[in-house]
N, C-alpha and C positions, 0 to 999 in steps of 0.2 A: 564218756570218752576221755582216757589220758594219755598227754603225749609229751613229748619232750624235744626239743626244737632247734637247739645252738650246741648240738652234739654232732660230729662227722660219723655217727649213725644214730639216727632218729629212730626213736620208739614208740609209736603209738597203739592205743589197744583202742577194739570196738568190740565190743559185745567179747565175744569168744575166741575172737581172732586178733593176734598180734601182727602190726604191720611194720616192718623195721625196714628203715631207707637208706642208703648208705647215702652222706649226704657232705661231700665232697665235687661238688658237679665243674665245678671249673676246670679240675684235674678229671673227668671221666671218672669219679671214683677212684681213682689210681687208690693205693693200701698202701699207706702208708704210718707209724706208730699211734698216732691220735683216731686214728681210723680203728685200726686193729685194737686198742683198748675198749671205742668206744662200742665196740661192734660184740667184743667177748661180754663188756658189762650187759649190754643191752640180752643176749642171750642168757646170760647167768641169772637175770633179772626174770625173765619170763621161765624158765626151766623151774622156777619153784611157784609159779602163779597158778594155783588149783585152776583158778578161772580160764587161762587161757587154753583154748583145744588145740589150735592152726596157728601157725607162724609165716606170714609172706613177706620175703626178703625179696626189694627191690633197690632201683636206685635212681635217685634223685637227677632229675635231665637229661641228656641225652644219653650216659651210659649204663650201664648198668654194671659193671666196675673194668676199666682198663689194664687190670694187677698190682704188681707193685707197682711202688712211684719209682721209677728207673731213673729220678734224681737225685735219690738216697744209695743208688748203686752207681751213679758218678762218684758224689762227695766220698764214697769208700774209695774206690780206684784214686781218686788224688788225693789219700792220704787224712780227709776234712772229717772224721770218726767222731762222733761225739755221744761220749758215753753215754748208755741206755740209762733211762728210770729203773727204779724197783719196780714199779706200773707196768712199763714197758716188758721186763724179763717174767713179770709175772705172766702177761697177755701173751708171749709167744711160745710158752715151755707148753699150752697146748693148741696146734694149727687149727688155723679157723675153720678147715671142712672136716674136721672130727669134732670139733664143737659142736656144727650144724647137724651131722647126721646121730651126734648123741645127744640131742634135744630129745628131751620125752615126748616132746610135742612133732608132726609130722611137718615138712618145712616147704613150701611152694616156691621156688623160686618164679617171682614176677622180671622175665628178663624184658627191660624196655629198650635195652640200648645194647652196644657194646659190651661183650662177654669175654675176655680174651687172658690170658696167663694164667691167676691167680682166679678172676673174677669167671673162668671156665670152671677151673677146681671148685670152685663155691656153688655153682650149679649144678655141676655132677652130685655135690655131697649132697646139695637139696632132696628131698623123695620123689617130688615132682615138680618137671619145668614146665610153664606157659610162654609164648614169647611172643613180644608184638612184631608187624612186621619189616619194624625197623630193626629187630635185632642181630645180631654178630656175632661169630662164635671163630676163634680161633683159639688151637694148644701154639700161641705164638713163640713159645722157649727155645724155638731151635734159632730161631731168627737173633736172639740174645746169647748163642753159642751153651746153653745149658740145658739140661733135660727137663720133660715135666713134672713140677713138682707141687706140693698140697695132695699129694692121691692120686693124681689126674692118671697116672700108670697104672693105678688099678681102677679108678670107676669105669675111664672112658671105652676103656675096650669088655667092659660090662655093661654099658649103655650101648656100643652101636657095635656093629662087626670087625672083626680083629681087626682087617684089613681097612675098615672104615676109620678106625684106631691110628692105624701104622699111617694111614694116607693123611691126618691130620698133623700126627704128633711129630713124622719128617720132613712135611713142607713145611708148616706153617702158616699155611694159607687159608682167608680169611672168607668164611661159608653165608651166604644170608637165610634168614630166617627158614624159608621154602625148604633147602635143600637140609637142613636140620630137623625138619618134621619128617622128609622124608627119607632118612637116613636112621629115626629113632632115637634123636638129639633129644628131639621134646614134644612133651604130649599134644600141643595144639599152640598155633600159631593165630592170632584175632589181631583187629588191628587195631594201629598205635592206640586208637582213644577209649580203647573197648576191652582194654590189658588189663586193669585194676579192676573194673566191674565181675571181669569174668574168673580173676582170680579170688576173689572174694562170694562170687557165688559159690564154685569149687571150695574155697575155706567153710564156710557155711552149711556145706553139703555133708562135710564131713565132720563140722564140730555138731554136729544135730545127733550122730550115731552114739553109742555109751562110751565117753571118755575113755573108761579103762581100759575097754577092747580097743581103740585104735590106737591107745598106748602099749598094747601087749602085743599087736599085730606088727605095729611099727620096729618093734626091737626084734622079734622073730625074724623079717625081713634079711636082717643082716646081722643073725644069730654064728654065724661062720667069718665072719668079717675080718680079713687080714688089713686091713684099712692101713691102720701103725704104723705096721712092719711095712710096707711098702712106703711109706710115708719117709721111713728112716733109710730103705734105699737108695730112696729120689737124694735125701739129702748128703748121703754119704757120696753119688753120684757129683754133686753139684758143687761140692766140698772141694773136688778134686781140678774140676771144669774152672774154679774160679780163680785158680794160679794161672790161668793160662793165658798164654798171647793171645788168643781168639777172643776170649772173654771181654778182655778191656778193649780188643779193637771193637765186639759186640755194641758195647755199652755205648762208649764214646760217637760210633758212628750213627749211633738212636738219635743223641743228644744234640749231634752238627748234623742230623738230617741228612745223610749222604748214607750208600750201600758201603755194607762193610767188605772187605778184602782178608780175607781168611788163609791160614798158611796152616793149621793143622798143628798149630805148636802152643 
């Protein structure tokens, strides 16, 4: 067994299976640049490991990632910019849920907690989700005046029905575990102390078959995959969302805890 422990995503391997924890818990996971570094090495790290077959991505205490850290998107609105690393612009020229779904390896998402923005997109891009029954699932973006983005525009309404899609991604509103299994959110709901066992039998189930076939079957899957291009949508979307009056009252009203007051401009 090797792991790695004082990184804001933790990597450990057991036998065949990789367990990576997003491990940022005071913030819910929230994704913010130490995260997002830590989380591309950590996958770049196993993507060339012969040994590992299964990859589960979960996250350390109660969430299971909250999205971005939305007080990296204050300090922009006022003005408090502080220039990216090389590290940095290297980790985001490619989004974390095309990293996860172009893993050679097949990717479990272990949702323990709160699933919501970013940390939604990361589950979608996973192959398959489990979730305990504490877990949470919102496309929160609208509620922060911006569309969803990471993919979430293309997996989600390829996971659950358009309309299951449309009903998420215009409210905003926050689903518990139950009505995500039965909506086609995720393959099986176990509860909270029975999550990592059952995701690791599931890991174990499947690194037992021949390596190569479930890495050929894995890429077959989403041999058609517009993932990208819709990727670059969302952004070109969000691009334009982010000049706007809504955007900063968005933000700001996250931050002082109050509903935000929207004027369309």
């Amino acid at each position: 067994m090797a792991s790695s422990t004082d990184k804001a995503a933790r990597l450990e391997i057991q036998g065949h299976v990789a367990i990576i924890t997003l491990n940022r818990p005071e913030k819910l996971n929230a994704v913010n640049a130490q995260l997002r570094w830590d989380l591309r090495a950590a996958l770049d790290s196993v993507a060339v490991n012969q040994d590992v077959r299964v990859i589960i991505l979960t996250g350390e205490g109660r969430g299971f990632c909250a999205g971005a850290d939305v007080s990296v998107m204050r300090d922009r609105l006022d003005g408090h910019v502080v220039e990216p690393t090389q590290q940095q612009i290297q980790s985001e020229q490619v989004p974390l849920p095309i990293a996860i779904r172009s893993q050679p390896q097949p990717v479990i998402a272990a949702v323990n907690g709160i699933a919501v923005g970013m940390g939604l997109s990361m589950a979608l891009a996973s192959d398959i989700r489990i979730a305990s029954e504490e877990a949470r699932f919102a496309s929160i973006f609208i509620k922060r005046s911006i569309v969803p983005d990471n993919g979430a525009t293309y997996t989600l309404p390829r996971q659950v029905a358009p309309g299951i899609a449309a009903e998420m991604t215009l409210t905003g509103r926050i689903y518990d575990a139950k009505w995500a299994s039965e909506k086609g959110l995720v393959n099986k709901v176990v509860p909270a102390d029975k999550l990592m066992e059952e995701a690791l039998a599931l890991a174990n189930e499947i690194a037992a078959n021949a390596p190569l076939g479930v890495r050929v079957t894995k890429q077959l899957l989403y041999k058609n995959d517009e993932f990208q291009e819709q990727i670059t949508r969302e952004s070109a979307g969000n691009a334009y969302l982010s000049t706007t009056e809504d955007r900063a009252e968005a933000v700001r009203a996250f931050m002082e805890k109050r509903q935000p007051s929207f004027k369309g401009k």
